[in-house]
N, C-alpha and C positions, 0 to 999 in steps of 0.2 A: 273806379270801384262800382260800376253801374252793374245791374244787372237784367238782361233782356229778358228773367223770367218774369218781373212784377211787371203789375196791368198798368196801364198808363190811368195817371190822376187826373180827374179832371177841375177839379178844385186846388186851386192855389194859397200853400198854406199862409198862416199869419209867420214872419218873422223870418229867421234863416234857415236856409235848407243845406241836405248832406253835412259831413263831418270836415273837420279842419284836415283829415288823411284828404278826403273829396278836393278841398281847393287847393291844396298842396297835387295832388295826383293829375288833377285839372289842366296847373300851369305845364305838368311834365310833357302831357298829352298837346299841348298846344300847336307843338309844331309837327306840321304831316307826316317827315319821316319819320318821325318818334313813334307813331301809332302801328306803321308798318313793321317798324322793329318791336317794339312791344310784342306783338299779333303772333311772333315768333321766338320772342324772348322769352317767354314764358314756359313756352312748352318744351324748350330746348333749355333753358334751367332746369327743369324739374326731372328733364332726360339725363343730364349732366350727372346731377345728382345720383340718381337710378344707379347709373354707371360706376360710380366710387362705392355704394354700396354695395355695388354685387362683385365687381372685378378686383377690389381692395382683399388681400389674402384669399381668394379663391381658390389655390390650392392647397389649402389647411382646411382638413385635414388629410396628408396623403395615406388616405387608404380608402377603400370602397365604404360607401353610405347606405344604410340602407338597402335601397333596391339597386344600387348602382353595382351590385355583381352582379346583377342580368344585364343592364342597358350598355355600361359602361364595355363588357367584355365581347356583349355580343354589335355594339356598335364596331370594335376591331374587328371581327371576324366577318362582319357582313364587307365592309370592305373592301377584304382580301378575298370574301369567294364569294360575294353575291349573296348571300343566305350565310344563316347564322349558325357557327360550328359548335361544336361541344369540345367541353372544356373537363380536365379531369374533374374526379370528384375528389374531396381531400382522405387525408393519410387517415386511421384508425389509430396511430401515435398521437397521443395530443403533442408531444413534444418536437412533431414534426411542425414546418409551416402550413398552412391551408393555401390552397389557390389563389385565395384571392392576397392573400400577405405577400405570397411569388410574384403576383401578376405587378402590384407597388414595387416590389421591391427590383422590377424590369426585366422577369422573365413573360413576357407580351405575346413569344407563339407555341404557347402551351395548347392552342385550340387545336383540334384537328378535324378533318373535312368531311367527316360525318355528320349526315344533318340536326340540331338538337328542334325538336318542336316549340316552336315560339306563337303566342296568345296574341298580338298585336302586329301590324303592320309593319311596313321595315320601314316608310320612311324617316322616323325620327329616329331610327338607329343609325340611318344612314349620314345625318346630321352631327349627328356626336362620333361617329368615328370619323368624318372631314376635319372637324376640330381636335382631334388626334392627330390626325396625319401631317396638320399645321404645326404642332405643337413634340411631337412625340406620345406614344403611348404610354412611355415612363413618365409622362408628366402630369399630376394631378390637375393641373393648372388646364389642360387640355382637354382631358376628361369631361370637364365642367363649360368648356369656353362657346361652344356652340348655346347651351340652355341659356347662359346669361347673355349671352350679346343679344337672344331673342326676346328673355326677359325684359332685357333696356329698351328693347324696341317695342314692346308691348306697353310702356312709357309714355312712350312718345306718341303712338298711336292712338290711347286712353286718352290724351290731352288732347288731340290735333282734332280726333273725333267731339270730342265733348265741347268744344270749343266752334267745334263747324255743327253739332245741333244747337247748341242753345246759345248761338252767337253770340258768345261770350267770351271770350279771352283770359278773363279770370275764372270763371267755369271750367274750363279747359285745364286752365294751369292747377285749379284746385285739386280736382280729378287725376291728372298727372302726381300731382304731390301726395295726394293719399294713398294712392299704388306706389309710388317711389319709397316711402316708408316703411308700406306694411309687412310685418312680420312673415306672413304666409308668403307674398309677390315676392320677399327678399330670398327666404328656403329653398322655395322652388325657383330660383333663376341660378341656385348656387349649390344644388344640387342634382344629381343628373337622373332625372326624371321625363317619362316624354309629356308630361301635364303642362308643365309648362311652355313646351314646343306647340301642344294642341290648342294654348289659351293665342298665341299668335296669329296664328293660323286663323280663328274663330275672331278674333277683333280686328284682324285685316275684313274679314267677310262682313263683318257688322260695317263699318267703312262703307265697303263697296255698296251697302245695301241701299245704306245712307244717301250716297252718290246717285243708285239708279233711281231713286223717289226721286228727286231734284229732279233729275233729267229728266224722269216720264212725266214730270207737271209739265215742266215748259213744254214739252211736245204733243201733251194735250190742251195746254190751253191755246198751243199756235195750230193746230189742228181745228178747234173748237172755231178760233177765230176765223179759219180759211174756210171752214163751210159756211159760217154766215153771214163772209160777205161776199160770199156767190149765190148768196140763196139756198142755200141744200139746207136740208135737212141734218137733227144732230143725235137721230133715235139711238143709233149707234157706236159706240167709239170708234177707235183705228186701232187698227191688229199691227202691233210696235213689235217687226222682228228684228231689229237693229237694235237692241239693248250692250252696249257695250260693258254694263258695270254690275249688267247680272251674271254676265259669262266670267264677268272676274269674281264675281262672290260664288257663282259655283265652282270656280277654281279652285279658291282660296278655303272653301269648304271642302273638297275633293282632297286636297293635301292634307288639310286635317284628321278627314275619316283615313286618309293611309298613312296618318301616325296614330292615333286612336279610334275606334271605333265608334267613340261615342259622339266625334264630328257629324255622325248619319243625321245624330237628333238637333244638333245647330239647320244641317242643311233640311231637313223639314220644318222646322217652326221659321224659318227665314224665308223656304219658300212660299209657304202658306202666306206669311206675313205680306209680301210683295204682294199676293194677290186681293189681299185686301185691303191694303195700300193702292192698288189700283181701283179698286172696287171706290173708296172713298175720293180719290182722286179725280173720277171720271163725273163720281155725282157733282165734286165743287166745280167742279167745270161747265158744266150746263149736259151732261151725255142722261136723255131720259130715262135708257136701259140702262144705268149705269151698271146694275149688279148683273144682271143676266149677262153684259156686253165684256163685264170682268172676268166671271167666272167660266164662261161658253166659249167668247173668244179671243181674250190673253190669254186665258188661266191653262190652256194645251200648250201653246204657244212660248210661256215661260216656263212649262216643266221643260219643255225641250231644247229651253237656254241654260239651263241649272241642271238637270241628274243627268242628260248622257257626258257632259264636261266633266263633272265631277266623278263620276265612272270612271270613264276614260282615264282620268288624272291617279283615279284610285288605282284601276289595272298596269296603268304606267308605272307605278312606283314597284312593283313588283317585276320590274325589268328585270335586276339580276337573277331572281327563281330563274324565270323564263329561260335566258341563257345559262344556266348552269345543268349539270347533270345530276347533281346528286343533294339538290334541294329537300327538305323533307315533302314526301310525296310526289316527290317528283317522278318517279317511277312508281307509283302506285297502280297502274293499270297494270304493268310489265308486270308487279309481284302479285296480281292474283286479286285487284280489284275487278270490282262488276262493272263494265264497260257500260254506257244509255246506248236506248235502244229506241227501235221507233224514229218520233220524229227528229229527236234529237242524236241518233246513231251518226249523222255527218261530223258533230262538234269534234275538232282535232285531241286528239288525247291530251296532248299540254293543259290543255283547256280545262279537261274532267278532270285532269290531277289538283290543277287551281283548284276549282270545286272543292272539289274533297276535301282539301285544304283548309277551305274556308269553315265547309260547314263543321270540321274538329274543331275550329278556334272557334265556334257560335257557339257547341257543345259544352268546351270548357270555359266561356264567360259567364253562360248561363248560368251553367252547375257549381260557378265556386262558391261555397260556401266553409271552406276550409276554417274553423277557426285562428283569429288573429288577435291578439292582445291591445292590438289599437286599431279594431277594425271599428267603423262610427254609422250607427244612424242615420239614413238619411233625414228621416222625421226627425232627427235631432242636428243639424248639420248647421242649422241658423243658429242655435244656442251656443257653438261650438263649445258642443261635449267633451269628445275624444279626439284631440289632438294628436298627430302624430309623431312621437320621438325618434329621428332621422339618427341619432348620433347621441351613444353617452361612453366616454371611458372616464372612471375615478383614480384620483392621485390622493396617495396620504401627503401627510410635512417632509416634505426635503425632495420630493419625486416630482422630476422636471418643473422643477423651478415652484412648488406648492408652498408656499412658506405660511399657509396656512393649517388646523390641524387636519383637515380634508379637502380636498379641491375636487373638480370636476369641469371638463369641456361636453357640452352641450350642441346639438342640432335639434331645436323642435320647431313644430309647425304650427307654433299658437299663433292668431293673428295678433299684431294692435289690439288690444281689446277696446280703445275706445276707436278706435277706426271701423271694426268689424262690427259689433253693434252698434255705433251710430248709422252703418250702412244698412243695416237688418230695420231699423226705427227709419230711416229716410225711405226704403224700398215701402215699408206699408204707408208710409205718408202719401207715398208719391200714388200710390194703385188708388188712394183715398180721393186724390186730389184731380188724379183724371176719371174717375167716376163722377166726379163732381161739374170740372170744367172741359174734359175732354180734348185733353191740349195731347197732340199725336207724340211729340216729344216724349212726353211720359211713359205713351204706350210705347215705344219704340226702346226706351231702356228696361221697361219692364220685361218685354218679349227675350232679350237677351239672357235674363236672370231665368226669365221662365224655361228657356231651350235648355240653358244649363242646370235646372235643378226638377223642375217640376218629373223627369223621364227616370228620374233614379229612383220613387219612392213607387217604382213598378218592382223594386229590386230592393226592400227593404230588409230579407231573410240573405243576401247575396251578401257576401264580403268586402263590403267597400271604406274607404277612408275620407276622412274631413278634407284632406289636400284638395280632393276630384271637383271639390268648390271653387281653386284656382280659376275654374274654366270659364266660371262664370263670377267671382270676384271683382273684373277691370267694369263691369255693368253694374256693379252695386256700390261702386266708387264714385262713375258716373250721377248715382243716383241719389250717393251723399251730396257731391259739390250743386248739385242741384237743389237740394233745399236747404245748402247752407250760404247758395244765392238768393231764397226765397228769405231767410232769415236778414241777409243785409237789405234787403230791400233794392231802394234806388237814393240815388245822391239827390232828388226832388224831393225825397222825404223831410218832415222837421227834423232841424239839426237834433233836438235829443233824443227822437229817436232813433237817428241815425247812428249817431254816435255811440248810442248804447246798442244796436246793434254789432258794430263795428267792433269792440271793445270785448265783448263776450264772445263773438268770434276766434279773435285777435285771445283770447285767452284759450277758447280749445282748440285751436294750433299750435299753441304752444304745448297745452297737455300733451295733445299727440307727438310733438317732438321728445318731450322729456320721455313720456312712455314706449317712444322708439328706440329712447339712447340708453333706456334702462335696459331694455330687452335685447339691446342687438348681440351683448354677446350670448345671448341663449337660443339665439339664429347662425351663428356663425362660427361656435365652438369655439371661442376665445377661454382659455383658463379663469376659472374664481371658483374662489370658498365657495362650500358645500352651501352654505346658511343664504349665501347670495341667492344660487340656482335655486335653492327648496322656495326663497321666497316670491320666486316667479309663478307657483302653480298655488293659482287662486282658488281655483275649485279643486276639490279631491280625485277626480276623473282626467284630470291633466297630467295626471303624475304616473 
């Protein structure tokens, strides 16, 4: 139960220390492989978990959610032609079916091979019709099976991560288990959304970032070492082009931006971030120039291990356009576009139709501002205001199985609410607490909250949703189990106040279990009385 955020004591208290979990937890840890299983136990429980939460009835409700009549239909159609088709529009009969009731009910190639204009990238479309093609398209269960498997691995990640910064293992697991529950991580891994394929994507790259800090110390402090003891001089660092784990974070950020867009602004606050991670890195080192030597000569050096990968990765996923004919704007030059000219009159036409392409989908991100009935704030986004309701159909008494006088099945996307504010109170503790002691950890989980929130409140008049918080949720998780390692302390502490740390914990994990089991059916659309549902929306803005 230790934890490697508190400072080391140097005063030895009077009387016993840590709690009776402590010497009991102690004996368990005694023997070596115990701690090596542990180190994995933890995080791989709380993955476990993830797993029966989001894949337990995954395909209830079989019909489209929400947004899942664009992702879901245009993930089969990217499939089959590479770019995403159009699908009819529905009847002007209401007593006909709609599209999407057909498409459930297993008419799947209703699309046809006209281009329809689509606002996002293909690869997480292209993800969710794999898990189609595994499954069947008739099958709701499939539909949804790619988003969650990636959900559970964003689990596991959140934990393996958090546990390898604040070498902690219960940090790790803590971290893991408050994404494993919460309301919001549960919706979006169980609904087909690409938010949650981009929060992957973006915690794999927070990972790798992790990894190449590691790496570049040891190779500046063995660097640092080999010049002084030949004598050289140390005014300068070493210009590090062998980064193996920034090429995988710009990877891993490249995948991101070609499932959403808004991976661009992970992969700039991460790049920057590296650089001044080097920047500090080089001063603890003994490098005189340390900042001139960061910014002059890594700071070229790692753009060029990060945006052209990530490019690359981005232009690749738009392989299928490439090969197909009848992509939207794929012939755009042929119908009467303005070809470039000058110096860029050599760029192959595929090339300029991309273009075009691109800059309609920048056109239409910028410009929406459509109104939307649960569209939320960013300025309000940590209070969480406006949740989003995924999913609601009502039943009176006797209608599928209501045996009460109203019923109703539920999909919303309220978090935890003591998970989600306690995250929001640990996030300003934490920005509090390294202003104070300046411990990089901090800054390092804060950076991730800031990539994913701080870019949106440029876009506050824009149409946007609480969900798009997903992205940056597994960082503010992190940032709870961090200061609710700060609140256990360490097992050296006096036994009562360990113990009463222990104990008050040990009671808001519980709160948050009861307050997960209360909610889950209003994440997952399980049937209950009306009076149950209504008593979920605690503020009048939820509903």
């Amino acid at each position: 139960m230790t934890s490697e955020l508190t400072e080391h004591r140097t005063a030895v208290p009077d009387g016993p220390v840590g709690s009776r979990l402590d010497d009991w937890w102690g004996r368990v840890l005694s023997v070596g492989w115990r701690v090596a299983a542990w180190r994995w136990a933890g995080p791989l429980a709380v993955t476990l978990l993830a797993a029966v939460l989001r894949l337990v009835g995954l395909g209830h409700p079989h019909s489209l959610v929400f947004d899942e009549t664009y992702y879901v239909k245009d993930g089969w159609s990217i499939v089959h032609l590479g770019y995403e088709g159009t699908w009819p529009g529905n009847p002007n009969d209401d007593s006909l079916p709609t599209t999407d009731e057909r498409f459930a009910d297993g008419e799947t190639t209703l699309f046809t091979s006209a281009a329809e204009f689509i606002a996002h990238p293909p690869l997480g479309k292209y993800l969710i019709g794999l898990g189609m093609l595994l499954f069947g398209a008739d099958d709701s269960f499939g539909w949804r099976f790619a988003v969650a498997v990636l959900g559970i691995a964003t689990v596991f990640l959140t934990a393996v991560i958090a546990r390898s910064l604040f070498r902690s293992t219960l940090i790790g697991t803590l971290a893991g288990f408050l994404l494993a529950v919460d309301g919001q991580a549960i919706v979006m891994s169980r609904v087909t959304l690409l938010d949650g394929i981009l929060t992957f994507f973006v915690v794999l790259g927070f990972g790798a970032l992790l990894l190449d800090r590691r790496w570049t110390s040891r190779r500046l402090d063995a660097w640092v070492a080999r010049r002084a003891a030949s004598g050289r001089d140390t005014l300068w660092g070493p210009v590090l082009w062998w980064r193996p784990w920034l090429l995988a974070m710009g990877l891993a950020l490249g995948l991101a931006t070609a499932t959403k867009w808004s991976g661009m602004y992970f992969l700039a606050f991460f790049a920057v971030y590296s650089v001044l991670s080097d920047m500090m890195l080089r001063k603890r080192a003994g490098v005189e120039f340390w900042s001139s030597s960061a910014w002059l000569q890594q700071g070229p050096v790692s753009f060029l291990l990060t945006v052209p990968i990530a490019a690359a990765t981005y232009l690749a996923s738009w392989t299928g356009w490439f090969v197909s004919k009848d992509g939207w704007d794929r012939n755009w030059l042929a119908s009467g576009g303005q070809r470039w000219t000058g110096v860029l009159s050599w760029v192959p036409d595929s090339l300029q139709n991309w273009w075009h392409y691109q800059s309609e989908i920048y056109g239409f991100n910028i410009g929406l501002h459509t109104p939307h009935s649960y569209q939320a704030n960013p300025l309000l986004w940590l209070l969480m205001q406006r949740p989003t309701s995924m999913y609601y159909v009502g039943t009176n008494a006797g209608q599928d199985g209501c045996t009460a006088t109203r019923c109703g099945e539920a999909i919303t996307g309220i978090a935890n609410p003591f998970v989600w504010y306690a995250a929001v109170v640990a996030t300003v503790a934490l920005l509090v607490l390294w202003i104070l002691r300046r411990r990089w950890e901090y800054a390092f989980v804060l950076m991730g909250i800031a990539a994913g929130y701080l870019p949106w409140l440029l876009y506050v008049n824009r149409t946007v949703f609480q969900f798009y918080t997903i992205a940056f949720e597994p960082f503010m998780v992190m940032a709870l189990a961090a200061a609710i390692g700060l609140v256990l302390g360490s097992r050296d502490d006096p036994r009562p106040r360990r113990t009463r740390a222990v104990v008050w914990v040990g009671v808001y994990l519980g709160v948050v279990v009861l307050a997960s089991a209360y909610w889950f059916p209003m994440w997952t659309g399980i049937q209950m009385p009306w009076d149950f549902i209504r008593s979920h929306y605690w503020l009048p803005s939820w509903l």
